[in-house]
C-alpha positions, 0 to 999 in steps of 0.5 A: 374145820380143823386145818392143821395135822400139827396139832395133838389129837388127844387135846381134841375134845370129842365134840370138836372132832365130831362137828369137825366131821358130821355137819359137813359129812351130812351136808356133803351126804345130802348133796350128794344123794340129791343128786340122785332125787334131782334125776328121780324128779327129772325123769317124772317130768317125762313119764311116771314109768321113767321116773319109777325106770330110773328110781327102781335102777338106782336102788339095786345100782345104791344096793350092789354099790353099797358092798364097796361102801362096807368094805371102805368101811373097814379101811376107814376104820383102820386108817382112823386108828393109825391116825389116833396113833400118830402114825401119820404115814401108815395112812398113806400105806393104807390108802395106796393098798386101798387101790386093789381093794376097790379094783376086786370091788368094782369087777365083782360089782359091775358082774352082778349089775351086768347079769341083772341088766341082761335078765330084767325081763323076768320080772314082769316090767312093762316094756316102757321101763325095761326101754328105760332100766337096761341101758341106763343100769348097763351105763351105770356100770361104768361109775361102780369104781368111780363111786366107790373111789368117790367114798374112799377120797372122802373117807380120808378127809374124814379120818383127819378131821376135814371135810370142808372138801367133801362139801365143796366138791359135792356141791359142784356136783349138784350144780351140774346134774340138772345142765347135763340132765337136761342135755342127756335126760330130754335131748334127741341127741347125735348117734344115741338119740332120746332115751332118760336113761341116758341120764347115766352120763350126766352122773359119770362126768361129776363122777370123774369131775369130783374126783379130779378136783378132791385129788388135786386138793390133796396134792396141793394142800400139802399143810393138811395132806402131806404128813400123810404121804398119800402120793409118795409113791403114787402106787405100790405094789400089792401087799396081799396079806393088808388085801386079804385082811381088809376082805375078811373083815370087809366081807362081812360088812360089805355083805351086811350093807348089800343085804339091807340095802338090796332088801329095799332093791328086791321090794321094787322087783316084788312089787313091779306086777302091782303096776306103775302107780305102786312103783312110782309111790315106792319110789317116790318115797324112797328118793325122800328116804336116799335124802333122810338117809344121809344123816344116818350114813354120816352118822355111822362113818363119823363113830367108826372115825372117831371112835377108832382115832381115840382107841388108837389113842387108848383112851377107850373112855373118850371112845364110849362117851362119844358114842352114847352122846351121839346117839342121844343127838340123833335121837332127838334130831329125827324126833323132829325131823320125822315130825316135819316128815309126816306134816309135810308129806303131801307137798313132798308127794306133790314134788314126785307125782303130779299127774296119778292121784293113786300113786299120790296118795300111797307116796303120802302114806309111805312117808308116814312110814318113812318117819319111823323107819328113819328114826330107827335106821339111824340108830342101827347105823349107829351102832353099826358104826361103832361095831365096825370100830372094833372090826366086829364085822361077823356080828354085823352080818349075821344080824342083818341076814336073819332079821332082813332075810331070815325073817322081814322078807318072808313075813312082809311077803307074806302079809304083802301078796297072800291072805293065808293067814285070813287077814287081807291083802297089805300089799307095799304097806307090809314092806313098809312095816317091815322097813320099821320093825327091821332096824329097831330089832337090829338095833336092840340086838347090837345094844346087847353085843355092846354092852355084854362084849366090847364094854367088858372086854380088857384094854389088853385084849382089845387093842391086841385085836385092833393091832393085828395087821394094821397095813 
């Protein structure tokens, strides 16, 4: 890992960055979103609705908190851009303003959680699972800040280079989710008695205890932080020009990751009247689907890192290179990964379902499914990644709504609950389909931006763009 701010960033190479960020980015990632497997696999050892209760709320909690993921997004990109710039303490300016973006993130957030926790009952769960999904969603609304405070930290470590952090205090995490799951998920406790959903708790104390200990890191480690000035002064008051720039930007990406994301969210809801054992296969696969997925969200935040460190440097030959090489490094890791997917699929079906054979077999079929979609989500992200690094965030957005909203959810319902078009019934594996065919039209349409404007657009113009109010 890198350990030191002193050196000069334009005598890095672009794989040293890069493998400075990505390994520990991916491994904090996959920690951290198995986390979220872990509570899945502990949950389906109480019932198959707990699990599909506890699977169906974390993908809309994932959904809703993903607008903080894409508005941090934006940040990063500009306080990777400074950092390329050697302007080490526009970083600290950045990330003190950052505060009252989250804050704005967070209410609006825990708003759309709250309206869908009180109104769940229109979507034809049974009882069981709304016993469950309701106070566990009302309890998740208390992570929203932390969570998205959780992104921010450990995008600071990424704009300079150092993540061994993130890695260590994510492990920390997943060392105490199954002693606290075990207390909260299946004890009969004082006061609030025996529900899964009380599982929530266990994700708020790491919450709060990773926090805790990446914030002293920073104070501390002050060879690597302390050009930063990240805490002199703790708090400043809000500059409302940075704030509003970084939402008209951030908006867009925020909104983009949200339609995504709650795509897969909505699936859950359309699907619930199908039965427990449909839901419980869904969820199993997309639990499989959180972890894979962590290689394409490591992806996209080491490009837009990078990629905007060496635009602040001007060297936008370095920026290019760096984007066409990781794609084809991705591409050729999850041509394997997806092959290990597909041979593998019963045993992982067998670590989520064990006592409903129905639900076994379509978890098995999803994860062939899995494989593709993943191969191309990675790729999409990447290019995502990099759009972001030239705050191209309207594009982003636009491509997102049309193929996901426009087109992949009428269709895929379509297929999936009607048989007008006299060809049967496809049920889940019609979303399924459409969780292929999304990310790899999404991914040829940001290939055309690409090359067509931001490959053709002069050094002049382009860096003008990425100045403007750079706060």
């Amino acid at each position: 890992m890198s350990q030191t701010l002193k050196s000069t960033p334009k005598n890095e190479s672009n794989w040293k960055i890069f493998f400075n960020i990505f390994p520990a980015s991916v491994a904090s990632q996959l920690v951290f979103m198995s986390v979220g497997v872990i509570n899945a696999l502990m949950a389906a050892k109480v019932s198959v609705a707990a699990m599909a209760a506890i699977g169906m709320i974390g993908s809309i909690y994932w959904s809703f908190n993903s607008l903080g993921l894409g508005l941090l997004s934006v940040v990063l990109s500009k306080m990777s851009f400074a950092f390329g710039q050697g302007n080490y303490s526009q970083v600290g300016n950045i990330h003190r303003q950052t505060y009252y973006v989250i804050l704005l993130a967070s209410i609006f957030i825990i708003g759309c959680d709250l309206i869908l926790a009180f109104n769940l009952d229109l979507f034809h769960l049974s009882p069981e699972m709304i016993a469950i999904a309701k106070p566990y969603m009302l309890l998740c609304c208390l992570n929203v800040p932390l969570f998205i405070f959780i992104v921010h930290l450990r995008n600071i470590n990424a704009c300079i280079a150092y993540t061994l952090p993130t890695l260590i205090v994510s492990i920390l995490g997943l060392i105490l989710i199954v002693p606290l799951n075990f207390i909260f998920m299946y004890q009969d406790l004082p006061f609030i008695g025996f529900n899964p959903a009380h599982s929530a708790f266990s994700h708020i104390i790491i919450n709060l205890a990773y926090i805790s200990v990446m914030l002293l890191i920073f104070k501390y480690k002050s060879n690597l932080y302390g050009k930063l000035k990240l805490f002199n002064p703790i708090i400043v008051r809000p500059n409302w020009s940075a704030i509003k720039d970084n939402f008209k930007i951030g908006t867009p990406v925020a909104f983009q990751y949200w339609l995504e994301n709650s795509f897969y969210a909505l699936v859950v809801l359309l699907i619930a009247h199908l039965g427990t054992s449909i839901v419980g296969a869904h969820e199993a696969a997309m639990s499989t689907y959180s972890v894979a997925y962590a290689l394409a969200i490591s992806g996209s935040a080491s490009i837009t890192s990078i990629v905007s460190r060496r635009l602040g440097e001007q060297r936008r030959d370095l920026a290019q290179n760096l984007f066409r090489n990781v794609i084809y490094f991705l591409i050729i890791f999850n041509i394997f990964s997806g092959m290990a997917l597909i041979l593998f699929r019963e045993n992982i079906a067998d670590l989520f379902i064990s006592n409903d054979q129905v639900a076994h077999d379509i978890a098995q079929n999803l994860l062939i499914f899995l494989a593709f979609a993943n191969f191309f989500d990675n790729i999409y992200a990447c290019f995502l990644g990099y759009l972001i690094s030239f705050r191209d965030s309207r594009f982003a957005f636009l491509v997102a709504f049309i193929v996901s909203w426009c087109l992949g959810i009428p269709l895929a319902s379509l297929f999936a609950l009607t048989d007008w078009l006299g060809v049967g019934n496809y049920g889940i594996y019609a979303y399924w389909t459409v969780f292929i065919c999304i990310p790899l039209v999404a991914s040829a349409v940001c290939f055309i931006r690409v090359q067509r404007k931001w490959h053709t657009i002069s050094d002049q113009a382009l860096y003008q763009r990425l100045e403007h109010n750079l706060n």
